[in-house]
Jmol script that loads the backbone (N, CA, C; Angstrom):
load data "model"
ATOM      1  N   UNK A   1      86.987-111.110  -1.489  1.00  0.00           N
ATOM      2  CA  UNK A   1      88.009-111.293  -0.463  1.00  0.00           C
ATOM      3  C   UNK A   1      88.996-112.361  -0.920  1.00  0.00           C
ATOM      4  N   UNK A   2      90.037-112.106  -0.961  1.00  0.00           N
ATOM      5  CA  UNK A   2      91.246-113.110  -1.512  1.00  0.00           C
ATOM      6  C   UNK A   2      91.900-113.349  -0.358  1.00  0.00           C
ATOM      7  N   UNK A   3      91.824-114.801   0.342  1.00  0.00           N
ATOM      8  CA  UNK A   3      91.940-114.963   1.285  1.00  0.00           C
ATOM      9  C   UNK A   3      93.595-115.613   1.081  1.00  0.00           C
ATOM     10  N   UNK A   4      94.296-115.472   0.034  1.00  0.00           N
ATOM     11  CA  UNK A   4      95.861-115.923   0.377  1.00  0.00           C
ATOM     12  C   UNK A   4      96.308-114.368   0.523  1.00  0.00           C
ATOM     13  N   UNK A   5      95.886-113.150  -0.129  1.00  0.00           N
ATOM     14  CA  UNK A   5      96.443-111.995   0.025  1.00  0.00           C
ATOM     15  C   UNK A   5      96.072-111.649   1.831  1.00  0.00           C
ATOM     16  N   UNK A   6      95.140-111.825   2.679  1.00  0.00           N
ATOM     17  CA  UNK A   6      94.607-111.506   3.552  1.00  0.00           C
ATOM     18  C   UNK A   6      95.901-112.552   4.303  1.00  0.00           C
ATOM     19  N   UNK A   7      95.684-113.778   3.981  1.00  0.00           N
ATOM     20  CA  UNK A   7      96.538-114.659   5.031  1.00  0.00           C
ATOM     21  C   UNK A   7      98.234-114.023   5.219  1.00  0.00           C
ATOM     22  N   UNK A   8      98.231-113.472   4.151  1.00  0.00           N
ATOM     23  CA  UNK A   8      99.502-113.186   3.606  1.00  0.00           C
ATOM     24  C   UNK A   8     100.033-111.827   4.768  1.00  0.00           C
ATOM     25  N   UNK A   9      98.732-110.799   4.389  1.00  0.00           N
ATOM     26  CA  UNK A   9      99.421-110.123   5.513  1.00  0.00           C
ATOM     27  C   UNK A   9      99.539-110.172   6.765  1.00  0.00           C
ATOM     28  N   UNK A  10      98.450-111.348   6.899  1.00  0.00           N
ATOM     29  CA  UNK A  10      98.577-111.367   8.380  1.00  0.00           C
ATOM     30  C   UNK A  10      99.886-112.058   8.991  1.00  0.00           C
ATOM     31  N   UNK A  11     100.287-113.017   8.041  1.00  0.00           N
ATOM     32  CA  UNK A  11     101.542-113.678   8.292  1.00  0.00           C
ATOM     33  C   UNK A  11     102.898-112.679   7.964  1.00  0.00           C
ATOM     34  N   UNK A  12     102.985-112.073   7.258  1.00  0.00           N
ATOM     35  CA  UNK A  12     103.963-110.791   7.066  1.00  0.00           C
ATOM     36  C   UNK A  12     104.084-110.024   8.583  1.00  0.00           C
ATOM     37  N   UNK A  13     103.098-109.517   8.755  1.00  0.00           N
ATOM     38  CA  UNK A  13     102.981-107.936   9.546  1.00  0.00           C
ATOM     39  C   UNK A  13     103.071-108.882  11.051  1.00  0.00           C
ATOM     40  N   UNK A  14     102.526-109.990  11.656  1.00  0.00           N
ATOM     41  CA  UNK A  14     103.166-111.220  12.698  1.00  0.00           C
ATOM     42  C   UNK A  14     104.884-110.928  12.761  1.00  0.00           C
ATOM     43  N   UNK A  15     104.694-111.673  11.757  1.00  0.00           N
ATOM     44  CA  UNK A  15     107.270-112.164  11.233  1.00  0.00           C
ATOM     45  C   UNK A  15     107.653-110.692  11.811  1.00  0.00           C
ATOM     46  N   UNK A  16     106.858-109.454  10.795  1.00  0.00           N
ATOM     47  CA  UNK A  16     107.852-108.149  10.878  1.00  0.00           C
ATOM     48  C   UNK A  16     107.850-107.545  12.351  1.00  0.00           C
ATOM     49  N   UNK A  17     106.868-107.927  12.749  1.00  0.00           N
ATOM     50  CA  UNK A  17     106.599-107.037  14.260  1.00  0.00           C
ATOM     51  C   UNK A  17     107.445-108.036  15.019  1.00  0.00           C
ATOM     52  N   UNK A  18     107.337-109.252  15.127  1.00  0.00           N
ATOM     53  CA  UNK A  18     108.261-110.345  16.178  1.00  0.00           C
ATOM     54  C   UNK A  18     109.580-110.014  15.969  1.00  0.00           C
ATOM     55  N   UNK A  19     109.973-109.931  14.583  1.00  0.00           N
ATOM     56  CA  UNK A  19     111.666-110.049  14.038  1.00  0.00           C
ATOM     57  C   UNK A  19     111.908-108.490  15.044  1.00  0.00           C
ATOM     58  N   UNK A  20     110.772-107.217  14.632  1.00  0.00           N
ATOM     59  CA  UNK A  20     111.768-106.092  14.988  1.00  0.00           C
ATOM     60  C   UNK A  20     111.333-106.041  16.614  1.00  0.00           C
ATOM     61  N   UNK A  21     110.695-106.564  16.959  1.00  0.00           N
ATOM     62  CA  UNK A  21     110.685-106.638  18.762  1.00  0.00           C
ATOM     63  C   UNK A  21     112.288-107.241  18.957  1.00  0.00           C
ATOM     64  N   UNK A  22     112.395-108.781  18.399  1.00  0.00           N
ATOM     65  CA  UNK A  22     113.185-109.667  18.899  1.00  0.00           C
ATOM     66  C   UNK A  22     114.879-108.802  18.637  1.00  0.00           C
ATOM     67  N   UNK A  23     114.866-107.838  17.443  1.00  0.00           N
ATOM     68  CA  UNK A  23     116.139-107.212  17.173  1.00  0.00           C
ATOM     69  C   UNK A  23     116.324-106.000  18.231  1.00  0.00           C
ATOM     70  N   UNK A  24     115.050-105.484  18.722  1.00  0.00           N
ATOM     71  CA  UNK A  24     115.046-104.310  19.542  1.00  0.00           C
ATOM     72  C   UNK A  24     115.885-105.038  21.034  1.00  0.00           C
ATOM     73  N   UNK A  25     114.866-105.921  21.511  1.00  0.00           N
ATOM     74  CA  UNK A  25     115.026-106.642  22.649  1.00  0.00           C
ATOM     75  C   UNK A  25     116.652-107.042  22.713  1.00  0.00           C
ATOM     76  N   UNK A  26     116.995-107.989  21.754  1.00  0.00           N
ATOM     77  CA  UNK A  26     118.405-108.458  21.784  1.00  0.00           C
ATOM     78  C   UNK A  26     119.468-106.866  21.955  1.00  0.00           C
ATOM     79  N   UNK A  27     119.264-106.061  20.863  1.00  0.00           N
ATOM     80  CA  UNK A  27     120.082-104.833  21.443  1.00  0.00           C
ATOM     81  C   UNK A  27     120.011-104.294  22.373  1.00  0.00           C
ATOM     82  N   UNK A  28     118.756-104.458  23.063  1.00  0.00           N
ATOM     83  CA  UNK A  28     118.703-103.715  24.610  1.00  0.00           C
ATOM     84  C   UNK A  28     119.696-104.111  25.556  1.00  0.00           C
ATOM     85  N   UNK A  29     119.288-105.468  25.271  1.00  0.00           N
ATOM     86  CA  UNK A  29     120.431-106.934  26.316  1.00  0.00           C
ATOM     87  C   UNK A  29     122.182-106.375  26.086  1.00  0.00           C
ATOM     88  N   UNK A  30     122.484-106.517  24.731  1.00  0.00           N
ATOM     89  CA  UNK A  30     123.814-105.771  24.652  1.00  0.00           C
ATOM     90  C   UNK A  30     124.011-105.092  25.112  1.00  0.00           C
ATOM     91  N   UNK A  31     123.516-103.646  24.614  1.00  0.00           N
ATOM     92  CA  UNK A  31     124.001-102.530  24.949  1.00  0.00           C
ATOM     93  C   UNK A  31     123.854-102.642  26.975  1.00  0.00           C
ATOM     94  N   UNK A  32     122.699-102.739  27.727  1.00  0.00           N
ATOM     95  CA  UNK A  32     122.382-102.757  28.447  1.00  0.00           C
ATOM     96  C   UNK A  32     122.210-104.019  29.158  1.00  0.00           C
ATOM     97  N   UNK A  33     123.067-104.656  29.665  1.00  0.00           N
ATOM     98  CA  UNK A  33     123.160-106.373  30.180  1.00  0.00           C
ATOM     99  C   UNK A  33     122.728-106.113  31.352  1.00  0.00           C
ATOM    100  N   UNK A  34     121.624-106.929  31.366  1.00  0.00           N
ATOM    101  CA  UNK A  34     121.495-107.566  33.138  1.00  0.00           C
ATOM    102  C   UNK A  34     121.641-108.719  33.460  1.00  0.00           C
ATOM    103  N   UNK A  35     121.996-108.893  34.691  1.00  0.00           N
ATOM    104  CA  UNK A  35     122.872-110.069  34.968  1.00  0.00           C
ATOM    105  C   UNK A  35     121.631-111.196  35.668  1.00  0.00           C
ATOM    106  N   UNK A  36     122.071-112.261  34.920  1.00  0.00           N
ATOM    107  CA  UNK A  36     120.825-113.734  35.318  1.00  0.00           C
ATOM    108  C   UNK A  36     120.768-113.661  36.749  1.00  0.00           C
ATOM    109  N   UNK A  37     119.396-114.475  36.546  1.00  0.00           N
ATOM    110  CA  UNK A  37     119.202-114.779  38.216  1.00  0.00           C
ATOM    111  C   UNK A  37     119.403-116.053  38.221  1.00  0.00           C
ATOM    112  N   UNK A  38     119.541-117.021  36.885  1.00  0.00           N
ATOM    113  CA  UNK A  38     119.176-118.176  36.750  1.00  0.00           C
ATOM    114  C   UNK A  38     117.995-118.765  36.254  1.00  0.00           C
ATOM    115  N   UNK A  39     117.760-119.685  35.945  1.00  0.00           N
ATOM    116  CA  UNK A  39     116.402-120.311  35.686  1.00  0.00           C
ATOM    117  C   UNK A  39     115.319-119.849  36.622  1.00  0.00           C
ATOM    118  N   UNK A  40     114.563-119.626  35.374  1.00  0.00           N
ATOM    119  CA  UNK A  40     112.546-119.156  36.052  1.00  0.00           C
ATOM    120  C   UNK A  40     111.755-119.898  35.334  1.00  0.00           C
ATOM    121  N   UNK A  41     111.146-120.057  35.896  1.00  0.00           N
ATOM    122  CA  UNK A  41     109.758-120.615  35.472  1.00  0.00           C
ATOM    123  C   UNK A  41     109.217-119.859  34.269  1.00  0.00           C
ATOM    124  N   UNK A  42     108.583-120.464  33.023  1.00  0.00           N
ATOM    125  CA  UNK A  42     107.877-119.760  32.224  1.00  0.00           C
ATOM    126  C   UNK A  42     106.464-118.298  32.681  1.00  0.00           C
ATOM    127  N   UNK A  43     106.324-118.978  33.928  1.00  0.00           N
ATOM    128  CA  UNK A  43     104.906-118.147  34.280  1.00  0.00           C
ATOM    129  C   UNK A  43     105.271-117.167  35.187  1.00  0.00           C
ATOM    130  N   UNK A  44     106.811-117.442  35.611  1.00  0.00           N
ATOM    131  CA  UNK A  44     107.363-116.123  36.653  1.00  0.00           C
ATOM    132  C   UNK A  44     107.607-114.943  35.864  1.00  0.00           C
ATOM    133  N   UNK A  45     106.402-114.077  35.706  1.00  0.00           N
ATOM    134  CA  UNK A  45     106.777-112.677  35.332  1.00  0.00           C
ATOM    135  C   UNK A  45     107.540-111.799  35.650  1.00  0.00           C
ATOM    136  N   UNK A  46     108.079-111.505  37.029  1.00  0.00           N
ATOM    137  CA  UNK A  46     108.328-110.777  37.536  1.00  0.00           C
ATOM    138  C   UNK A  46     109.651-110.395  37.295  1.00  0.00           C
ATOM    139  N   UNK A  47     110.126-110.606  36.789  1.00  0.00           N
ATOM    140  CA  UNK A  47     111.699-110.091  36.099  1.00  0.00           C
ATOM    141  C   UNK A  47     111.502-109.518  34.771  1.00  0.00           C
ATOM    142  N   UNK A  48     109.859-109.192  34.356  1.00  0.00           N
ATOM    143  CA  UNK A  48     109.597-108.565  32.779  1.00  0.00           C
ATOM    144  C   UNK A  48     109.245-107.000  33.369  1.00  0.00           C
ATOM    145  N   UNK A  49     109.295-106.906  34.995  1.00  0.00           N
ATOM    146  CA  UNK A  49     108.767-105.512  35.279  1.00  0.00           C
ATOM    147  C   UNK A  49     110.254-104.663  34.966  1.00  0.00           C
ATOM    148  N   UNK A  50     111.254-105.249  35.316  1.00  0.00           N
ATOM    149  CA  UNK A  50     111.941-104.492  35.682  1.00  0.00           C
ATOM    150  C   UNK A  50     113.527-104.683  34.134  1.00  0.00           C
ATOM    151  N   UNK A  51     112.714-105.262  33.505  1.00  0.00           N
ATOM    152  CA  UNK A  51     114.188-105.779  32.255  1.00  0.00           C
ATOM    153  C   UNK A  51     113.153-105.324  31.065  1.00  0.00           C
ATOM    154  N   UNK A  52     113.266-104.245  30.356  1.00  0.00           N
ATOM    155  CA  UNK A  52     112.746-103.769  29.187  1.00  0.00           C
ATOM    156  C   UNK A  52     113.606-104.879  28.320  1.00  0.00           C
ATOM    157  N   UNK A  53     114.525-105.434  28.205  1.00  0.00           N
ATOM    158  CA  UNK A  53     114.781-106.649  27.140  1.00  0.00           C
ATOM    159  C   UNK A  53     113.690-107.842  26.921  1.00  0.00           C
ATOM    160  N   UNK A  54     114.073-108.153  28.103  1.00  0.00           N
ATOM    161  CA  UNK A  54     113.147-109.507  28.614  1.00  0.00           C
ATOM    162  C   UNK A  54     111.477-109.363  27.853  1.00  0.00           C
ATOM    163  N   UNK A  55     110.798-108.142  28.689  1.00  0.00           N
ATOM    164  CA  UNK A  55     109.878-107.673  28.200  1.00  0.00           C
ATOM    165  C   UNK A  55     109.307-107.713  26.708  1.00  0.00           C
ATOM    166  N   UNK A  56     110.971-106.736  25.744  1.00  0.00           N
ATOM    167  CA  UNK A  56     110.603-107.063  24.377  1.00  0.00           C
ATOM    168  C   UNK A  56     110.504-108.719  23.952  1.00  0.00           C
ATOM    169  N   UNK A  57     111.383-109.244  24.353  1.00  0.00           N
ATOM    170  CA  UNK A  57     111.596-110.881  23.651  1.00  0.00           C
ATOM    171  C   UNK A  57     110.226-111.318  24.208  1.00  0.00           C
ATOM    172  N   UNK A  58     110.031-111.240  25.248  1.00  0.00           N
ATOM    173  CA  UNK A  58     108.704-111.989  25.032  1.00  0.00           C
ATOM    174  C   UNK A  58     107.153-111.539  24.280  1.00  0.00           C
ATOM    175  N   UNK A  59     107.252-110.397  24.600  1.00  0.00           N
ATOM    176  CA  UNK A  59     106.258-109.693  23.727  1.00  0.00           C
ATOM    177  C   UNK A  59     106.366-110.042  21.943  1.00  0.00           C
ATOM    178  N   UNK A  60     107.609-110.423  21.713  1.00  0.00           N
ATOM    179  CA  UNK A  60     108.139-110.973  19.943  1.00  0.00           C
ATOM    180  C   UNK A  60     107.637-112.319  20.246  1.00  0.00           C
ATOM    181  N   UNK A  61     107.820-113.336  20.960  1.00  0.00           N
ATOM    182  CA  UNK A  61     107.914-114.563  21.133  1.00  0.00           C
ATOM    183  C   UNK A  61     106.351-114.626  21.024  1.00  0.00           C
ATOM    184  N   UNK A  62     105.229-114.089  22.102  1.00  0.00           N
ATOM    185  CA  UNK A  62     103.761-113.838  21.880  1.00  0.00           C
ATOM    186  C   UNK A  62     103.669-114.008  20.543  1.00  0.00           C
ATOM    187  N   UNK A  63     103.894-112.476  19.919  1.00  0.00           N
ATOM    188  CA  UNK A  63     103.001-112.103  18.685  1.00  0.00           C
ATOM    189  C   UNK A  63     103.950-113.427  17.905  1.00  0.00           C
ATOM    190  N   UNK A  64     104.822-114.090  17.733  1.00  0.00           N
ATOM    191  CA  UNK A  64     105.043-115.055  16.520  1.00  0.00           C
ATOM    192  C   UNK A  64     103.938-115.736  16.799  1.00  0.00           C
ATOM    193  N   UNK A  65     103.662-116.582  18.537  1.00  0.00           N
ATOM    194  CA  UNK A  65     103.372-117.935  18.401  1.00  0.00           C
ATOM    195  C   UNK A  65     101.340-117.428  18.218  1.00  0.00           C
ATOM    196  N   UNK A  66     101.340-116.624  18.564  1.00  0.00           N
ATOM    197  CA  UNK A  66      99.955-115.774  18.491  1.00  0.00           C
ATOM    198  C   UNK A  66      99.507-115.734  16.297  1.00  0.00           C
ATOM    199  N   UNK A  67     100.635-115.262  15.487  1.00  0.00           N
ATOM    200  CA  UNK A  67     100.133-115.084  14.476  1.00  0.00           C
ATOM    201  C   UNK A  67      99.513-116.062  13.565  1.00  0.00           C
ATOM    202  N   UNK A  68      99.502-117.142  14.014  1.00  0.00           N
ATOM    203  CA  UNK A  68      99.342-118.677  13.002  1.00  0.00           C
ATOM    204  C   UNK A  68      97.522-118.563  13.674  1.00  0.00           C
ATOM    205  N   UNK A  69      97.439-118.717  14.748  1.00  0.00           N
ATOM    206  CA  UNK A  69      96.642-118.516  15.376  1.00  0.00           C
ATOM    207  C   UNK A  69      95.599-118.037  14.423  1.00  0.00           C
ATOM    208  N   UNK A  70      96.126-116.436  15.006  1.00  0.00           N
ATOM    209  CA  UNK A  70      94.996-114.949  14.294  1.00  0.00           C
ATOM    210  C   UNK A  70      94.950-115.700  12.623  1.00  0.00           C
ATOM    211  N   UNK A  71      95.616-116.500  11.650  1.00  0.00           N
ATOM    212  CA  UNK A  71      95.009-116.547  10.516  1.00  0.00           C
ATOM    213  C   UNK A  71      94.317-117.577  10.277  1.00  0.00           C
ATOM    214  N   UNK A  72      94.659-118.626  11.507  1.00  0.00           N
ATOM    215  CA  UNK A  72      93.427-119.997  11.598  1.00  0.00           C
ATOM    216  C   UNK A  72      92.101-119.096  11.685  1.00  0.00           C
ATOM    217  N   UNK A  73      92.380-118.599  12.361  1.00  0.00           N
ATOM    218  CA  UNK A  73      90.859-118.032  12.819  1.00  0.00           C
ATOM    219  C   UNK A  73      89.863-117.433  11.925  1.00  0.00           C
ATOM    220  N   UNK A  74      90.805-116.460  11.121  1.00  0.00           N
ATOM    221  CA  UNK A  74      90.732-115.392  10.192  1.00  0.00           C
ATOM    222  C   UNK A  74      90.034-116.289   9.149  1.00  0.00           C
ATOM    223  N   UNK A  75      91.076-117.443   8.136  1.00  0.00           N
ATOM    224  CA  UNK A  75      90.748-118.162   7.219  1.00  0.00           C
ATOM    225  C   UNK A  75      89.144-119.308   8.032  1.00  0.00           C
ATOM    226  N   UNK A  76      89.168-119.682   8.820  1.00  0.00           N
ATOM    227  CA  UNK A  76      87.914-120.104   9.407  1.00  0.00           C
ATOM    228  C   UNK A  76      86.603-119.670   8.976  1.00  0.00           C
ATOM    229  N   UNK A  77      86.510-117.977   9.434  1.00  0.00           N
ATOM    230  CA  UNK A  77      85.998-117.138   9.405  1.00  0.00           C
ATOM    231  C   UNK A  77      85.065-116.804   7.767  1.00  0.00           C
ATOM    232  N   UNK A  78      86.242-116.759   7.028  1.00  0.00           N
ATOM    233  CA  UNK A  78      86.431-116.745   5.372  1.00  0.00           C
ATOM    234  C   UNK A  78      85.463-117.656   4.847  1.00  0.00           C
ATOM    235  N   UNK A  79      85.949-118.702   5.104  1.00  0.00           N
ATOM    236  CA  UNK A  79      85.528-120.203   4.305  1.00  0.00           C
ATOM    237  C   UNK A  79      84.209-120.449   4.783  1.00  0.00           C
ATOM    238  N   UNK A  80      83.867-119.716   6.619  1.00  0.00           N
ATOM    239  CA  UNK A  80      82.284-120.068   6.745  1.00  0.00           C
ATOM    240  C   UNK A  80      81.395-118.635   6.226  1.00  0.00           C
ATOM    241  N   UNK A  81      82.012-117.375   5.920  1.00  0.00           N
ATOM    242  CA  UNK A  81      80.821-116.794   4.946  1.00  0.00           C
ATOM    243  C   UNK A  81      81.307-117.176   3.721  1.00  0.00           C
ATOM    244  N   UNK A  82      81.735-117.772   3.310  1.00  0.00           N
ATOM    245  CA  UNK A  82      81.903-118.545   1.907  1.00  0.00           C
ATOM    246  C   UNK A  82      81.098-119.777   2.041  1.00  0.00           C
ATOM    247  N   UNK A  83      80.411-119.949   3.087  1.00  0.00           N
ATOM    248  CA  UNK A  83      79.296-121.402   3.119  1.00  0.00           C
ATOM    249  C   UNK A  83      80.654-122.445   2.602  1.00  0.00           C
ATOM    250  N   UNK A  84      81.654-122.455   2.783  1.00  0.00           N
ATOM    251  CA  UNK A  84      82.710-123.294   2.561  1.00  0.00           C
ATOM    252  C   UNK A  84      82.595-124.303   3.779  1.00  0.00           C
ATOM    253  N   UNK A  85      81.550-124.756   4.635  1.00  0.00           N
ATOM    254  CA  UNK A  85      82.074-125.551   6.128  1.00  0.00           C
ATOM    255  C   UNK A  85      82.488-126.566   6.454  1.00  0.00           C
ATOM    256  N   UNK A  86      83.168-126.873   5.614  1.00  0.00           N
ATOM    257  CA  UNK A  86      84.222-128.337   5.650  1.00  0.00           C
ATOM    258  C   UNK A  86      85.572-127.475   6.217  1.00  0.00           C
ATOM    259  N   UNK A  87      86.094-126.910   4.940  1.00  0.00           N
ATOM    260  CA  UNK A  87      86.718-126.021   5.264  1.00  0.00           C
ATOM    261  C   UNK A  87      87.151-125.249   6.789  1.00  0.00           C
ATOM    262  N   UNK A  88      86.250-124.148   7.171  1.00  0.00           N
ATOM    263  CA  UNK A  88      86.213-123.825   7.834  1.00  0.00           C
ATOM    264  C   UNK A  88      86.089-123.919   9.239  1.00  0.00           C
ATOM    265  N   UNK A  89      85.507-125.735   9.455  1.00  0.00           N
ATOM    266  CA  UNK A  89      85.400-126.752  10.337  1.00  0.00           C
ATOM    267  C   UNK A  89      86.914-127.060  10.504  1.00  0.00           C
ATOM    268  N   UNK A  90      87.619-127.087   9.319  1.00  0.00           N
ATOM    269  CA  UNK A  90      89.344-127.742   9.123  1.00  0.00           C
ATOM    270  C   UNK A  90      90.063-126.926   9.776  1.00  0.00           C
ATOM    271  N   UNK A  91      89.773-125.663   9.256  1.00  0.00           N
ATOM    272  CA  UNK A  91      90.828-124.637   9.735  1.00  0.00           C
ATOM    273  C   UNK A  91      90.287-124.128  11.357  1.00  0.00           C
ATOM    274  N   UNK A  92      89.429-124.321  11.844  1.00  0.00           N
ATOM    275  CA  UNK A  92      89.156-124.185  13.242  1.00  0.00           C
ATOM    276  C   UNK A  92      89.747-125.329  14.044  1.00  0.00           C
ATOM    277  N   UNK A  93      89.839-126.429  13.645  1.00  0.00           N
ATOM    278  CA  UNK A  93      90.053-127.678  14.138  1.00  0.00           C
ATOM    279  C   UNK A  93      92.057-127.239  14.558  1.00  0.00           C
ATOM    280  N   UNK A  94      92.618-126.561  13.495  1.00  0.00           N
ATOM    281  CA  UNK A  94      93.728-126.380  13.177  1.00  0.00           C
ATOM    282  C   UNK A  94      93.875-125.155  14.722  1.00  0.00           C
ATOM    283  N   UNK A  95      93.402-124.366  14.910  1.00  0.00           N
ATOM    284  CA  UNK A  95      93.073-123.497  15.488  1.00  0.00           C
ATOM    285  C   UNK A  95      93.363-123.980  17.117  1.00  0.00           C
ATOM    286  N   UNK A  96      92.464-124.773  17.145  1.00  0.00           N
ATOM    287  CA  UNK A  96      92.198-126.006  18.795  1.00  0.00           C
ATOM    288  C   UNK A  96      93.281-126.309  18.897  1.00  0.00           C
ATOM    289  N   UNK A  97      93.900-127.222  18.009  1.00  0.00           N
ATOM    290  CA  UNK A  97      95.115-127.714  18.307  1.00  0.00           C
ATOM    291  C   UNK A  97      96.188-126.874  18.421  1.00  0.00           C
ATOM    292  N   UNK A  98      96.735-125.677  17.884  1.00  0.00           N
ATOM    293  CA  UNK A  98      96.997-124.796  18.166  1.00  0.00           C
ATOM    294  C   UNK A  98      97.444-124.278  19.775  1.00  0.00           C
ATOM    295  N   UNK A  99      95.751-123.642  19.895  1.00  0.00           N
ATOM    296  CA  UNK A  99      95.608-123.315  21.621  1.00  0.00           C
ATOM    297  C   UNK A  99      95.961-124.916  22.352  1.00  0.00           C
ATOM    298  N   UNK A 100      95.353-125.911  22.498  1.00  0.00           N
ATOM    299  CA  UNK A 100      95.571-126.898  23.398  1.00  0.00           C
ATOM    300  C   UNK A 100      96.774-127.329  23.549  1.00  0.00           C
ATOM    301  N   UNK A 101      97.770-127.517  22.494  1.00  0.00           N
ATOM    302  CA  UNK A 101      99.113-127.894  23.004  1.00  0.00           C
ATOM    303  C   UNK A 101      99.819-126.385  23.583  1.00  0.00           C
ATOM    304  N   UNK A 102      99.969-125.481  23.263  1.00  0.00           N
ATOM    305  CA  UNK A 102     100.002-124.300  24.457  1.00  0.00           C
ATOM    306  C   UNK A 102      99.680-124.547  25.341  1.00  0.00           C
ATOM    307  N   UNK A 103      98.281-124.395  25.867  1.00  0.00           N
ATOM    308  CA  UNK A 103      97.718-124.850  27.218  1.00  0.00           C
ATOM    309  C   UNK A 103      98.822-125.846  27.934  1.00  0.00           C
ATOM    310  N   UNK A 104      98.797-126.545  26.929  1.00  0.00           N
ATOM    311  CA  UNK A 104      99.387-128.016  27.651  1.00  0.00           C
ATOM    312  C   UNK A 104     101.321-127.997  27.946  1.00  0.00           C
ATOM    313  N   UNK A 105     101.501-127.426  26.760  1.00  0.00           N
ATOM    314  CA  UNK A 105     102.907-126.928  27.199  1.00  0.00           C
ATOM    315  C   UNK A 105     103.345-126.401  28.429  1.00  0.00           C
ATOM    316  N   UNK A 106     102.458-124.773  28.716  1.00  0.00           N
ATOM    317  CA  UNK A 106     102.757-123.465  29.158  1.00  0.00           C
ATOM    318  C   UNK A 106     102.091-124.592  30.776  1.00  0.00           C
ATOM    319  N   UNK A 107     101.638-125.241  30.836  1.00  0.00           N
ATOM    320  CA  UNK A 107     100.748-125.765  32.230  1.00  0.00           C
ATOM    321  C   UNK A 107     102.110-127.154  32.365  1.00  0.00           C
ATOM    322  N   UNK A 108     103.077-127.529  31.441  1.00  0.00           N
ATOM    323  CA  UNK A 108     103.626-128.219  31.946  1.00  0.00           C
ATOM    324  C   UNK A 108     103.247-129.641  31.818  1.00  0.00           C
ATOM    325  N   UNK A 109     101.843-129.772  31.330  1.00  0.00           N
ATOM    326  CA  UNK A 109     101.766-131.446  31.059  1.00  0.00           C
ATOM    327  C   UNK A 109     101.954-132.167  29.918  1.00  0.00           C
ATOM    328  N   UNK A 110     102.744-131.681  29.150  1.00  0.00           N
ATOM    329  CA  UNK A 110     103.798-132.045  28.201  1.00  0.00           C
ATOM    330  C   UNK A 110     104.896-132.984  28.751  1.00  0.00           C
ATOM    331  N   UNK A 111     105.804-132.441  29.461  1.00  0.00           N
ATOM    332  CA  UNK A 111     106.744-132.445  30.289  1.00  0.00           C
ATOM    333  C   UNK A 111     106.965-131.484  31.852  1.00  0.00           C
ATOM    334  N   UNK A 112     106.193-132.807  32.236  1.00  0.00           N
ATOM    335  CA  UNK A 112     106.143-132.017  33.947  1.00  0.00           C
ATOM    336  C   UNK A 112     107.475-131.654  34.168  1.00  0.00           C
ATOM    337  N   UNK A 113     107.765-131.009  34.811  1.00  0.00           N
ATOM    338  CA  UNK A 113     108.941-130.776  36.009  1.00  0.00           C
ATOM    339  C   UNK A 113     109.373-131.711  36.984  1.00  0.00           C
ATOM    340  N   UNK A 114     109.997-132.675  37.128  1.00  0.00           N
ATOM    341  CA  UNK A 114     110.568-133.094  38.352  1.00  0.00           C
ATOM    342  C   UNK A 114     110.986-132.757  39.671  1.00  0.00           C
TER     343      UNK A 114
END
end "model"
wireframe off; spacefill off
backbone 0.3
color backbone group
């Protein structure tokens, strides 16, 4: 298992799927504009039912911030059936931090709201 060719695609086939969501999405918006409501909240979905743009961009925005993720995990994975567990302790650690500042972002205790 050659784990830079493995990381590799996972980081490729992430970029290519986000880039062609994010190019789909943006042309939708052109061709097809809907008009703001104004500022929403990150967690207010409800304007992704009805805006196939919106929908794509965030579904691109996911899979980017999602792909670093899937290869922490992946390379983790690697390095502990490689009895590598320093390693694999590292790249999980990488992983946590990862998810927790999300958490902490997407929940706002980063920078509460006023």
């Amino acid at each position: 298992m050659d784990l830079n060719r493995i990381l590799y695609r996972i980081l490729m086939a992430g970029s290519m799927i986000s880039i062609s969501l994010f190019i789909l999405g943006l042309s939708l918006n052109i061709l097809y504009p809907v008009e703001s409501t104004g500022y929403r909240d990150l967690l207010d979905l409800s304007m992704f039912s009805s805006d196939p743009s919106s929908t794509l961009l965030l579904v691109g925005v996911v899979i980017l911030i999602v792909t670093p993720m899937i290869a922490a995990v992946t390379s983790s994975i690697i390095f502990a059936l490689r009895s590598e567990y320093k390693f694999a302790i590292v790249t999980f650690l990488v992983f946590l931090v990862i998810v927790v500042s999300l958490l902490l972002g997407v929940t706002g205790k980063l920078h509460p709201h006023k």
